[in-house]
PyMOL Python script that loads the backbone (N, CA, C, O; Angstrom):
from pymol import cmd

cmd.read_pdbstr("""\
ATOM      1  N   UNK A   1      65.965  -0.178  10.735  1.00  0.00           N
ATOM      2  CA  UNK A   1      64.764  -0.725  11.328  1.00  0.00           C
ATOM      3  C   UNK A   1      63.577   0.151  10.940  1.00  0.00           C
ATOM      4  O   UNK A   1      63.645   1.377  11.038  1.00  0.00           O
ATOM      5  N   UNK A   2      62.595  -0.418  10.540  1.00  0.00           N
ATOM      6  CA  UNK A   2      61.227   0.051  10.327  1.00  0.00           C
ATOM      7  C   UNK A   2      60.700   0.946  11.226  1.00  0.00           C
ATOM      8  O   UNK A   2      60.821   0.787  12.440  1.00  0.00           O
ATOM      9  N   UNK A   3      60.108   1.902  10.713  1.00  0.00           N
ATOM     10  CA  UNK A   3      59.340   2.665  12.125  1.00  0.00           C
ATOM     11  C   UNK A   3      57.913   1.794  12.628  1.00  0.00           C
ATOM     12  O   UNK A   3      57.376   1.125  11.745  1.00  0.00           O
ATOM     13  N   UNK A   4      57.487   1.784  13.562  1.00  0.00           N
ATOM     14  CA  UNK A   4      56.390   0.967  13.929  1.00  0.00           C
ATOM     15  C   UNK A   4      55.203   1.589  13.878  1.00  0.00           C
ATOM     16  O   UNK A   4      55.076   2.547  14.641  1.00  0.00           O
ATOM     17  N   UNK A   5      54.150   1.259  13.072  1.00  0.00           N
ATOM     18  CA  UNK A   5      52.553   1.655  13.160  1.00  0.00           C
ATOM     19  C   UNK A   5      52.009   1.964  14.245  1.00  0.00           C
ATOM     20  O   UNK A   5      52.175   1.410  15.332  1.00  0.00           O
ATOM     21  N   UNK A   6      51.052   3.239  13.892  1.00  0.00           N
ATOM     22  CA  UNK A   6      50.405   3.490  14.954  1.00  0.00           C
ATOM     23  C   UNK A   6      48.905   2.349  15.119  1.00  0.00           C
ATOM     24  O   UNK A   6      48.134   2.028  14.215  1.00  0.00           O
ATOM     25  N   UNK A   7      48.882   2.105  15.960  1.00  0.00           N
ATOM     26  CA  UNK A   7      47.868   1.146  16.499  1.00  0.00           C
ATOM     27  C   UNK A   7      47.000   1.379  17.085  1.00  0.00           C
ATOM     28  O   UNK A   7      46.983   2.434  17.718  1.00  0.00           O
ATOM     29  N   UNK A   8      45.598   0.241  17.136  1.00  0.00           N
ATOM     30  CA  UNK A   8      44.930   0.297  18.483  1.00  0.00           C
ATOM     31  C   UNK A   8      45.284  -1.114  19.199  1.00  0.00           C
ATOM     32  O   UNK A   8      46.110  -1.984  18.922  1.00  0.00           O
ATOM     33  N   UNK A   9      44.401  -0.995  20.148  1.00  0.00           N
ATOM     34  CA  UNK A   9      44.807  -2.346  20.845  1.00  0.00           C
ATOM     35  C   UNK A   9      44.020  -3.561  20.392  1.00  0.00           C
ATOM     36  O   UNK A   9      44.380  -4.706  20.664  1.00  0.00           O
ATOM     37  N   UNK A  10      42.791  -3.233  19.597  1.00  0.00           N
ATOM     38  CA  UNK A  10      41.938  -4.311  18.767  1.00  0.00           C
ATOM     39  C   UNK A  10      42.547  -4.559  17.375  1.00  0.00           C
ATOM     40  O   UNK A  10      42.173  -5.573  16.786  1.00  0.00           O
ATOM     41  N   UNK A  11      43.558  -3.645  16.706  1.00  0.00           N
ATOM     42  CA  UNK A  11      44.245  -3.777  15.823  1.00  0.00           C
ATOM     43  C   UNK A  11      45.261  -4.859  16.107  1.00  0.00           C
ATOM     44  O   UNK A  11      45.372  -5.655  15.174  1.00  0.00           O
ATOM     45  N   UNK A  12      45.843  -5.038  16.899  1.00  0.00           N
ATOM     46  CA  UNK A  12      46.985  -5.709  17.435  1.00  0.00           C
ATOM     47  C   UNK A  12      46.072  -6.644  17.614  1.00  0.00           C
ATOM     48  O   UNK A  12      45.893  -7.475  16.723  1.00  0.00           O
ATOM     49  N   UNK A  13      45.449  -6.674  18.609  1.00  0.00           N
ATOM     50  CA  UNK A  13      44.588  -8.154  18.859  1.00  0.00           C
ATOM     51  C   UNK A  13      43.997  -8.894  17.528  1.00  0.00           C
ATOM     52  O   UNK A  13      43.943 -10.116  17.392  1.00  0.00           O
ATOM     53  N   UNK A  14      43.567  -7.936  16.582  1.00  0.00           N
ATOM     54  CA  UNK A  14      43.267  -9.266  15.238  1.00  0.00           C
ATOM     55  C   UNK A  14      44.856  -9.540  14.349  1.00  0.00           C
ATOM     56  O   UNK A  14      45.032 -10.592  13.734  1.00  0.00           O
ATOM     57  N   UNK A  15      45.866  -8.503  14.397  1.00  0.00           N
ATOM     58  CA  UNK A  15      46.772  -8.749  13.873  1.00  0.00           C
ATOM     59  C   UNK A  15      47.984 -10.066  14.578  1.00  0.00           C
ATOM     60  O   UNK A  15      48.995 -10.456  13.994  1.00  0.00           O
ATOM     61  N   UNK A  16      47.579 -10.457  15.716  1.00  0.00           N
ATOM     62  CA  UNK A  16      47.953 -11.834  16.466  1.00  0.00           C
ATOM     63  C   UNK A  16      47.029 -12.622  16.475  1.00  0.00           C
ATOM     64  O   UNK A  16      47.173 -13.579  17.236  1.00  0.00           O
ATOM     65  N   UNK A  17      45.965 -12.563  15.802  1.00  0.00           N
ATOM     66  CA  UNK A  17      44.958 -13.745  15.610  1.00  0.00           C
ATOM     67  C   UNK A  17      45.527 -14.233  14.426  1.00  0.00           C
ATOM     68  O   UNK A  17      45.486 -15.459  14.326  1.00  0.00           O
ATOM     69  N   UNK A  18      45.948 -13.738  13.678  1.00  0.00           N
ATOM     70  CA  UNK A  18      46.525 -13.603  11.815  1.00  0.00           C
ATOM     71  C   UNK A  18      47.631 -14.582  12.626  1.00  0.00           C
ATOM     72  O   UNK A  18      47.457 -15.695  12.129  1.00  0.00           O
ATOM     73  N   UNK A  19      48.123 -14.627  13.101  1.00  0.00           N
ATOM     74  CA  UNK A  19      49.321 -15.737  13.792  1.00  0.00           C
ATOM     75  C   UNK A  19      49.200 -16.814  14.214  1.00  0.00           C
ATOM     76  O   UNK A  19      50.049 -17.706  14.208  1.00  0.00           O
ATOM     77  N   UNK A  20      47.655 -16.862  14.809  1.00  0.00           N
ATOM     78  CA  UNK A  20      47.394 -18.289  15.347  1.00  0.00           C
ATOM     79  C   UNK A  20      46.957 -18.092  17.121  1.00  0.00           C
ATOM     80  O   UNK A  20      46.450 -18.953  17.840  1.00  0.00           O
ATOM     81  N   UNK A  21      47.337 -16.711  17.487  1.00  0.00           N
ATOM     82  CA  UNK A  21      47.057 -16.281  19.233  1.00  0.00           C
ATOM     83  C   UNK A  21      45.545 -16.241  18.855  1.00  0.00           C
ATOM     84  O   UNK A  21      44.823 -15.796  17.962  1.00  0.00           O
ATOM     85  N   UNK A  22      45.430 -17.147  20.351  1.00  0.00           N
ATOM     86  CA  UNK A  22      43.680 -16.473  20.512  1.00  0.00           C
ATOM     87  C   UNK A  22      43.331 -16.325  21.570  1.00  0.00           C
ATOM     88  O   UNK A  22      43.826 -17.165  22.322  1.00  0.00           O
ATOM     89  N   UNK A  23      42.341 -15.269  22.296  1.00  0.00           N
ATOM     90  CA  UNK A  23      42.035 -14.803  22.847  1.00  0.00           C
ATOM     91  C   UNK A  23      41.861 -15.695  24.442  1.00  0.00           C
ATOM     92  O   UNK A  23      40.970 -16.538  24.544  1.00  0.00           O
ATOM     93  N   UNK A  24      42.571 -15.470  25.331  1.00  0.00           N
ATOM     94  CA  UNK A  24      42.100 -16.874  26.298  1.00  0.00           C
ATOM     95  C   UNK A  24      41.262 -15.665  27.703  1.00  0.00           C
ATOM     96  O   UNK A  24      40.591 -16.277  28.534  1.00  0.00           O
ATOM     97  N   UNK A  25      41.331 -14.310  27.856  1.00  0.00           N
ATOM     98  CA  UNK A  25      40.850 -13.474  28.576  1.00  0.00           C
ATOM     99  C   UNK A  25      41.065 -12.106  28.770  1.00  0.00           C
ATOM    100  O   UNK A  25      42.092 -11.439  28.892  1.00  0.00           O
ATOM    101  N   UNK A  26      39.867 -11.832  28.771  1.00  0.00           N
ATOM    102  CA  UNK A  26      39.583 -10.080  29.055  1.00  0.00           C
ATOM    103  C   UNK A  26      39.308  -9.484  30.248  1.00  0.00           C
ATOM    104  O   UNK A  26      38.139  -9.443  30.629  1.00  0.00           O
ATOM    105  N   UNK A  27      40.245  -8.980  30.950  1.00  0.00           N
ATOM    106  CA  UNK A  27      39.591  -8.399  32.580  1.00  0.00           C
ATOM    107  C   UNK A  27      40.396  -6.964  32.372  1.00  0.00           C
ATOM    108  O   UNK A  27      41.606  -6.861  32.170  1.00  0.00           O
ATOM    109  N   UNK A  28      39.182  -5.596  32.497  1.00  0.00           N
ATOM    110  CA  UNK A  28      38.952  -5.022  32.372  1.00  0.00           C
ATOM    111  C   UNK A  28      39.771  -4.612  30.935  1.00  0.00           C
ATOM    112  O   UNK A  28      40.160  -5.647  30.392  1.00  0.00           O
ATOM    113  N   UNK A  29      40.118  -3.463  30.214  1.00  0.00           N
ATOM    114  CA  UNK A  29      40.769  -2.841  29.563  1.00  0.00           C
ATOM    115  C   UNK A  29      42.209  -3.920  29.158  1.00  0.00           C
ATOM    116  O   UNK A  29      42.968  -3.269  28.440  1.00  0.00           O
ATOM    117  N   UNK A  30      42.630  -5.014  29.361  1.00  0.00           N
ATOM    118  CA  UNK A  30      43.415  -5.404  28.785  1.00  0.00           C
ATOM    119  C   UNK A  30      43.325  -7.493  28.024  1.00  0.00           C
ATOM    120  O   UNK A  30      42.720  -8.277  28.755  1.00  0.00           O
ATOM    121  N   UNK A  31      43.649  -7.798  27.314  1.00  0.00           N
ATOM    122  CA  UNK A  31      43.380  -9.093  26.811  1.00  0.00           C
ATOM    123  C   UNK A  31      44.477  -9.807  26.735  1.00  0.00           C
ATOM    124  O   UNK A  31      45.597  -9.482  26.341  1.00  0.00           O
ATOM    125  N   UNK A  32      43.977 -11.053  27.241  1.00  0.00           N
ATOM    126  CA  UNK A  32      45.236 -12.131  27.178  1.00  0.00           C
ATOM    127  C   UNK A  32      45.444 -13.204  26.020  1.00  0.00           C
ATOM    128  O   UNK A  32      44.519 -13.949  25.695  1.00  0.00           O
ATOM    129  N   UNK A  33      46.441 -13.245  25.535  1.00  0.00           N
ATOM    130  CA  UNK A  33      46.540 -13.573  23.933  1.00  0.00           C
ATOM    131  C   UNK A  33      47.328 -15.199  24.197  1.00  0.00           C
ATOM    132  O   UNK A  33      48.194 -15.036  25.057  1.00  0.00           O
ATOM    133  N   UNK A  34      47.290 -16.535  23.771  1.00  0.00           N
ATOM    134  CA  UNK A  34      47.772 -17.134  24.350  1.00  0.00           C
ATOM    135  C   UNK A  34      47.814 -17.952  22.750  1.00  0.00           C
ATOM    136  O   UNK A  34      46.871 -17.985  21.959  1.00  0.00           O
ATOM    137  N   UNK A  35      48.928 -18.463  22.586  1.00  0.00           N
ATOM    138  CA  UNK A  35      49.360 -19.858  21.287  1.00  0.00           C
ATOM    139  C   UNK A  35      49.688 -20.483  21.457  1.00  0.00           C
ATOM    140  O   UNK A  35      50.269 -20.073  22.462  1.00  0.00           O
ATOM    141  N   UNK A  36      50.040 -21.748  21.366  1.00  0.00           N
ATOM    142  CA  UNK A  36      51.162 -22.808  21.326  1.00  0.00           C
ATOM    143  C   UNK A  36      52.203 -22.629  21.105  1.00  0.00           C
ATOM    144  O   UNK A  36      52.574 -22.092  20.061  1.00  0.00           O
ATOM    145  N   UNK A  37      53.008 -23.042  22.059  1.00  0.00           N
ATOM    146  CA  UNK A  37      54.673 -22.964  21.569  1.00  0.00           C
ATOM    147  C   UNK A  37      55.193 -21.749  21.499  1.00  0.00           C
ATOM    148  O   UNK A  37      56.419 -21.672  21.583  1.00  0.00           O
ATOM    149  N   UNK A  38      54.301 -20.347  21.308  1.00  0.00           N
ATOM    150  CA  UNK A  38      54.862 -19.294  21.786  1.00  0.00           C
ATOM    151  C   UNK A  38      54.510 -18.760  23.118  1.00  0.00           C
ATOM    152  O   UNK A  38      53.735 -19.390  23.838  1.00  0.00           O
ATOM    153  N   UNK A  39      55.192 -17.292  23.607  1.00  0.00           N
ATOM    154  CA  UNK A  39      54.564 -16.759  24.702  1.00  0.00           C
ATOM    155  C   UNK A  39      53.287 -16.278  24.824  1.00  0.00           C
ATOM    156  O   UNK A  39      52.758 -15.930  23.769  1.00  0.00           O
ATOM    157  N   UNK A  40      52.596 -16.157  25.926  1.00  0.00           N
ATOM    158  CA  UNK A  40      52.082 -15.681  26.027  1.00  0.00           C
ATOM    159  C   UNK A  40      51.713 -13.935  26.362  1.00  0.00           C
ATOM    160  O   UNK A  40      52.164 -13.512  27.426  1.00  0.00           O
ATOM    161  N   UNK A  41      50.829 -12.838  25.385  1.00  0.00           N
ATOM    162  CA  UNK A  41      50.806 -12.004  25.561  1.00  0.00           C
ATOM    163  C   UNK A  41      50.037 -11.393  26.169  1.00  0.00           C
ATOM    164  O   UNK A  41      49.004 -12.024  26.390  1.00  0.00           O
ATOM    165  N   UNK A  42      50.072 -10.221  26.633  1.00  0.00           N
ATOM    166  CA  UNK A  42      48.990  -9.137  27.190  1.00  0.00           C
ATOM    167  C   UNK A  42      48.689  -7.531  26.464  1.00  0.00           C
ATOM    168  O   UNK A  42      49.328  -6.516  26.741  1.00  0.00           O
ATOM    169  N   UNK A  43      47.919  -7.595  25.801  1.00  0.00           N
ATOM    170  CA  UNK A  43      47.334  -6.694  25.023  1.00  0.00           C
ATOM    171  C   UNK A  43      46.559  -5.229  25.715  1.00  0.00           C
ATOM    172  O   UNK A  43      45.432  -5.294  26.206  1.00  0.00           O
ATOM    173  N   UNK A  44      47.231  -4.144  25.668  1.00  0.00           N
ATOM    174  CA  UNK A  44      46.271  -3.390  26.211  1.00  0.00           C
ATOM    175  C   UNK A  44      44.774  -2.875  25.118  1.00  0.00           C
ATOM    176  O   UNK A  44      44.961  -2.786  23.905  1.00  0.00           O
ATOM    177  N   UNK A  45      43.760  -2.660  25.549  1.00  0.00           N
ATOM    178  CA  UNK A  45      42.901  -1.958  24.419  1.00  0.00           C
ATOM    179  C   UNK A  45      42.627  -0.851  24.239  1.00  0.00           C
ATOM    180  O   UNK A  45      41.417  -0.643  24.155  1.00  0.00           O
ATOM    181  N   UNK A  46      43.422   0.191  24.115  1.00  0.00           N
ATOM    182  CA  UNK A  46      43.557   1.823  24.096  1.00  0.00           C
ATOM    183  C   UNK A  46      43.872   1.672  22.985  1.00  0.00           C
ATOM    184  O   UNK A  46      44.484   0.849  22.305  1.00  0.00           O
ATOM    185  N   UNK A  47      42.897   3.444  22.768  1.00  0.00           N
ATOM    186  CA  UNK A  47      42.822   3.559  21.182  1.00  0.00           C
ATOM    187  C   UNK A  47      44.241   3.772  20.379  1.00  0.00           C
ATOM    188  O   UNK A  47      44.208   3.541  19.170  1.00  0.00           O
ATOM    189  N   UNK A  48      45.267   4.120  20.858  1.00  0.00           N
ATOM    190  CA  UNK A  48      46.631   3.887  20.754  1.00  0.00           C
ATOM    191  C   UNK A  48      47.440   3.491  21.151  1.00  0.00           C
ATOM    192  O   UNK A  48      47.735   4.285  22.044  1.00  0.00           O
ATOM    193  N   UNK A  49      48.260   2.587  21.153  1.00  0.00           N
ATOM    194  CA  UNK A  49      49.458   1.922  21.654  1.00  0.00           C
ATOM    195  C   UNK A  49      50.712   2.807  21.899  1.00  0.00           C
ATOM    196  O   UNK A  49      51.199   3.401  20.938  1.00  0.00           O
ATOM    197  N   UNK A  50      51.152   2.902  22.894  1.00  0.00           N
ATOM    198  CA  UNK A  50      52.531   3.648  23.192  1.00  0.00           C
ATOM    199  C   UNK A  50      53.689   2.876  22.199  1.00  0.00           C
ATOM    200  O   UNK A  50      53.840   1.667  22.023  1.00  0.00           O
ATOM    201  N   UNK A  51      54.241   3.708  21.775  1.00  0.00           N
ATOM    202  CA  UNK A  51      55.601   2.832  20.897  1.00  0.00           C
ATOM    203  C   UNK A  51      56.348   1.681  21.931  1.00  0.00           C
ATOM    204  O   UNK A  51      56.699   0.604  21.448  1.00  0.00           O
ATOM    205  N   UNK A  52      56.460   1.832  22.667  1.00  0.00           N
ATOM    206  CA  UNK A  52      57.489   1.392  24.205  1.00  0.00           C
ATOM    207  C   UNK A  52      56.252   0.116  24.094  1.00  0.00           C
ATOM    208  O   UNK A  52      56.618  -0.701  23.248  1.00  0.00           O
ATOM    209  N   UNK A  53      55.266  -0.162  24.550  1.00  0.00           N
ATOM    210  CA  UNK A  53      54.257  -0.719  24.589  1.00  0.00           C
ATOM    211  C   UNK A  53      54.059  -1.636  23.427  1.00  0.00           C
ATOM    212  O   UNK A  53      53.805  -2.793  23.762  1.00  0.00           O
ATOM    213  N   UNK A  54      54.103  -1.445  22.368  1.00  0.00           N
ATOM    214  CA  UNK A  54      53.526  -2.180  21.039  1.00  0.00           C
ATOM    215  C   UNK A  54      55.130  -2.775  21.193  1.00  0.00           C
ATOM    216  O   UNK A  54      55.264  -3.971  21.451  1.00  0.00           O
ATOM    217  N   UNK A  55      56.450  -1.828  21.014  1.00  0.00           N
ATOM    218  CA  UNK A  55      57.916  -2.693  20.888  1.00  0.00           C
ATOM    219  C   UNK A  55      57.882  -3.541  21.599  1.00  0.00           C
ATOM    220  O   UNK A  55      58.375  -4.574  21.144  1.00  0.00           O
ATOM    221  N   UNK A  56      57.351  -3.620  22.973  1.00  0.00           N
ATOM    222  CA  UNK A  56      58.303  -4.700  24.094  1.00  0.00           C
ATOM    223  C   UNK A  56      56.698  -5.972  23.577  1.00  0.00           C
ATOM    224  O   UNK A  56      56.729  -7.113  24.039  1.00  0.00           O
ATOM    225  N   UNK A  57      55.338  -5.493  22.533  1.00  0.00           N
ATOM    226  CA  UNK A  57      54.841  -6.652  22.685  1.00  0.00           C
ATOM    227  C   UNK A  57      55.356  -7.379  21.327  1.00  0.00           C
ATOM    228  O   UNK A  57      55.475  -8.604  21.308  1.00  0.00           O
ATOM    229  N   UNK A  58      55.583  -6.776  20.468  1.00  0.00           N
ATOM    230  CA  UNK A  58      56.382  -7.304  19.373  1.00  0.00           C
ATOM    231  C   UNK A  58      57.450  -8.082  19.732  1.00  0.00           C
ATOM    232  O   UNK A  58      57.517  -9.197  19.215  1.00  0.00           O
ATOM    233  N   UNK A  59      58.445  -7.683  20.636  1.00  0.00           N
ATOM    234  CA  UNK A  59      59.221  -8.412  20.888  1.00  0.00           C
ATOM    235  C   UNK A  59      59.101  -9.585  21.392  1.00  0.00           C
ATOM    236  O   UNK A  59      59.787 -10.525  20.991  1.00  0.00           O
ATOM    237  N   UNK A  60      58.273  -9.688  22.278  1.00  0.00           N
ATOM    238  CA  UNK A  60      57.712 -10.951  23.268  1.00  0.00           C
ATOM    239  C   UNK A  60      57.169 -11.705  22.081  1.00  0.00           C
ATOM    240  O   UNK A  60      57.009 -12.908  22.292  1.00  0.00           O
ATOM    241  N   UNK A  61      56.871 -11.295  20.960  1.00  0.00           N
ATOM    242  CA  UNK A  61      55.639 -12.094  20.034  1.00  0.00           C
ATOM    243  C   UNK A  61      56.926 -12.808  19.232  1.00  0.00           C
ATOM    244  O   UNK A  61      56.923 -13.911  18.684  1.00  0.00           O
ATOM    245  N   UNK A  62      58.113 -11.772  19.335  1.00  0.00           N
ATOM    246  CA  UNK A  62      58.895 -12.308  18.171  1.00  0.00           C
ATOM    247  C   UNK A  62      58.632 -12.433  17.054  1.00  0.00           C
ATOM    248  O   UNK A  62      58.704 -13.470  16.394  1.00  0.00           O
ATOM    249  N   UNK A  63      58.114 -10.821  16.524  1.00  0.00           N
ATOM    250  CA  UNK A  63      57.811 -10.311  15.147  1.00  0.00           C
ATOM    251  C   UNK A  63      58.531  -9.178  14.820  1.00  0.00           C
ATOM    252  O   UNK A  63      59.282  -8.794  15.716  1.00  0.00           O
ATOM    253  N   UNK A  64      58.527  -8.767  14.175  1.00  0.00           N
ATOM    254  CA  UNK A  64      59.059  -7.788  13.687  1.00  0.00           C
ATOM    255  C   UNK A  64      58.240  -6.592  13.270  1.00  0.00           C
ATOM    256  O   UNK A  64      57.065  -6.946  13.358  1.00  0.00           O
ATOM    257  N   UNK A  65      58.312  -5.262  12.830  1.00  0.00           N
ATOM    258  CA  UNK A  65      57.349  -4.375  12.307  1.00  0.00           C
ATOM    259  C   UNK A  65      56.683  -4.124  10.765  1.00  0.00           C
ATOM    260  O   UNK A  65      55.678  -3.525  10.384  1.00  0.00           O
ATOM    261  N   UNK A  66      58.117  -5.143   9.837  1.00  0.00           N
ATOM    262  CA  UNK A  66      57.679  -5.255   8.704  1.00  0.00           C
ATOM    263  C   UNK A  66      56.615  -6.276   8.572  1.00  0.00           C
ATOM    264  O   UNK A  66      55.727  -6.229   7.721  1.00  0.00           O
ATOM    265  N   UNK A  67      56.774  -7.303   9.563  1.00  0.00           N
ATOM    266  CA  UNK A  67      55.788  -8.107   9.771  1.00  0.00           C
ATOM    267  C   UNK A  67      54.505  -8.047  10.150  1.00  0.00           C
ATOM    268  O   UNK A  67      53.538  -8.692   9.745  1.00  0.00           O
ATOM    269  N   UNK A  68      54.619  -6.896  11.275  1.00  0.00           N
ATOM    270  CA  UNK A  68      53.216  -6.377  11.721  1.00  0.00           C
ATOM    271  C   UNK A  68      52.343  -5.938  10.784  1.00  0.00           C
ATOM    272  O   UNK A  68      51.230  -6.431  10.598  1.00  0.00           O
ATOM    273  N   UNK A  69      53.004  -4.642   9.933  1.00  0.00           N
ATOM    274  CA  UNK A  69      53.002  -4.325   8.736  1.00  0.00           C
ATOM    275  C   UNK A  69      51.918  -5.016   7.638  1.00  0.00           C
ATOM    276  O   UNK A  69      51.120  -4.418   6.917  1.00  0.00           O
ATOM    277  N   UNK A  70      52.150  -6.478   7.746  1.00  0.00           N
ATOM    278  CA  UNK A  70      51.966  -7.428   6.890  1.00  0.00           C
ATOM    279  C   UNK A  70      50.812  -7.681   6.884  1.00  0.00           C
ATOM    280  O   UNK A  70      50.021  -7.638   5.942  1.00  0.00           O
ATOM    281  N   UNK A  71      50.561  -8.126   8.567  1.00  0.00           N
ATOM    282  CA  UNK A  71      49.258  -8.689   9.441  1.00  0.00           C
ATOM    283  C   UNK A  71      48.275  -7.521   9.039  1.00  0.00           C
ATOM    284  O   UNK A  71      47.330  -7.439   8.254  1.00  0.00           O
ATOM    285  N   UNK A  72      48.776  -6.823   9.739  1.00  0.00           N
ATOM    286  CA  UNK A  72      47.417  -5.014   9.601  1.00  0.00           C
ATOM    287  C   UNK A  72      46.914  -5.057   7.906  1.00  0.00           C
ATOM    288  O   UNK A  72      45.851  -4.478   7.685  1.00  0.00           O
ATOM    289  N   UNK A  73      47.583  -5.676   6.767  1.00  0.00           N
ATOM    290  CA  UNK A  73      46.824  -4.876   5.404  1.00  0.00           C
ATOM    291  C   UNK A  73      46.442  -6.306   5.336  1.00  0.00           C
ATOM    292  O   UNK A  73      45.888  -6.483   4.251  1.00  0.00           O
ATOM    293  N   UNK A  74      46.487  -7.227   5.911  1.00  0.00           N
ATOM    294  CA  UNK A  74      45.284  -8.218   5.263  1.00  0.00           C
ATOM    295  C   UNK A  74      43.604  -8.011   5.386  1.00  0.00           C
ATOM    296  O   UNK A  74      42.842  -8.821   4.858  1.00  0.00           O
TER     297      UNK A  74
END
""", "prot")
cmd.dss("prot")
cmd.show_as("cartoon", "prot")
cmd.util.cbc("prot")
cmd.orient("prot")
């Protein structure tokens, strides 16, 4: 398994826009990411993402890190 990128939380938030999530709300420090047909996420916006934190949102997104990977160098 890939090691996972270090992040921010606006990194992640355009790298699930690259998916089709868009933004449905912001109350205080965290954003709600919402698509069709998938789950819905919750994004924190700290300038770094805890590994534990970015894994369990990857998972919920049902991506992977090579994938994330992918999103971030476009």
């Amino acid at each position: 398994m890939a090691r996972l990128p270090v992040v921010s939380g606006r990194e992640l938030v355009n790298a699930l826009r690259r998916l089709g999530y868009e933004v449905a709300r912001t109350k205080g420090s965290h954003v709600r990411l919402v698509c069709p047909g998938r789950p819905s996420l919750t994004v924190p916006l700290h300038d770094e993402l805890d590994r534990g934190t970015l894994s369990a949102i990857l998972r919920q997104a049902g991506i992977s890190a090579e994938r994330l990977r992918e999103l971030l160098a476009r």
